[in-house]
N, C-alpha and C positions, 0 to 999 in steps of 0.2 A: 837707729837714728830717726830722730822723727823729722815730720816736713811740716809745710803750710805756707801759706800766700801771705806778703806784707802787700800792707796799701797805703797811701795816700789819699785824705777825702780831704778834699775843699769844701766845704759848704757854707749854705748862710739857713737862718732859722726867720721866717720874716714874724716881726711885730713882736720878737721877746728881746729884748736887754740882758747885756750880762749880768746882770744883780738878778735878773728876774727867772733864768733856767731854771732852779732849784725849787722854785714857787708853781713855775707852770711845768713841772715833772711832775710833782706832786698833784696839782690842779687835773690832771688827764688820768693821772691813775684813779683819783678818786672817782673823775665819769666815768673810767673802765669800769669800777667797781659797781656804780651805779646803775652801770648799762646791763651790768652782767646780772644787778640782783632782779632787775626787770624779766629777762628774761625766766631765770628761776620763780619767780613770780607765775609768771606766766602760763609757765609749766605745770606749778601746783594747783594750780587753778582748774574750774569746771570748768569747761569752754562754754559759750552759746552756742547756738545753730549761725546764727545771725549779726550782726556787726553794723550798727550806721556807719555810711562815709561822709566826707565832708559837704556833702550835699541830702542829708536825711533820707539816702537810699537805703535799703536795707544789701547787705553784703556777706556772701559767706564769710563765717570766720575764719576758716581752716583759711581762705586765699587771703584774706588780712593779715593772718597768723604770719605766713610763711612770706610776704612782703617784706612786714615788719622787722621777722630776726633778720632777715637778709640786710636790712638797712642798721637795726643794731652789731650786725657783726661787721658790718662795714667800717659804723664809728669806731667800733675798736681797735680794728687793723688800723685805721687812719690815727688816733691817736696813739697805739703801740708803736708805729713807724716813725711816728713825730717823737716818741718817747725815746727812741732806740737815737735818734739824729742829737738831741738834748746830749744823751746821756755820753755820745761820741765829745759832744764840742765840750761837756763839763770836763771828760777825760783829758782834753788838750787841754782847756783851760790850767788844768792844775798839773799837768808834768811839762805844758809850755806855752806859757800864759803871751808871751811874747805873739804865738801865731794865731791869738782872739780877739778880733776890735769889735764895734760897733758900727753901723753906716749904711 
C-alpha cells in the first residue's frame, strides 16, 4: 500500500489573468531556456583575464563569472517556482474551474 500527503494550496499569481497562464508558462520557459543557453555560452567561451564593470574598472572575470551564474541561477529558480505555481492553478482551473477567479 502506498502513501503520500494531500494538500490544499490557496494561492494568487499577481499581474497574470486567467486567459494569460498558458502565455506567461510559456513566456518563463522560454527565459529559462534563454538564461540557460547564456550560461552554455558562457562556458564555451575563452574567458579574459579581466572584465569591465559598470564603472570602466577593470574586474577579474573569474569573480564576475561566478556573480553572474549565481544571479542567472537565481532567475531560473524564480521563474521555475512561478512556473510550478501556474502550472498548480492551470491544474485546478481545469478539474475545478469553479475554485479560479480573477481579483
Amino acid at each position: 500500500m502506498s502513501w503520500g500527503t494531500y494538500y490544499t494550496y490557496d494561492g494568487y499569481i499577481l499581474r497574470v489573468g486567467k486567459n494569460e497562464l498558458k502565455d506567461k508558462y510559456e513566456d518563463l520557459k522560454d527565459d529559462n531556456d534563454t538564461l540557460w543557453n547564456e550560461i552554455l555560452q558562457r562556458i564555451a567561451m575563452t574567458p579574459p583575464q579581466t572584465i569591465k564593470d559598470c564603472e570602466d574598472n577593470d574586474m577579474d572575470y573569474v569573480d564576475y563569472m561566478s556573480n553572474h551564474i549565481k544571479y542567472l541561477r537565481q532567475q531560473i529558480e524564480e521563474n521555475n517556482f512561478l512556473m510550478a505555481r501556474i502550472d498548480d492553478c492551470l491544474e485546478t482551473l481545469q478539474e475545478h474551474p469553479d475554485k479560479v477567479s480573477e481579483g
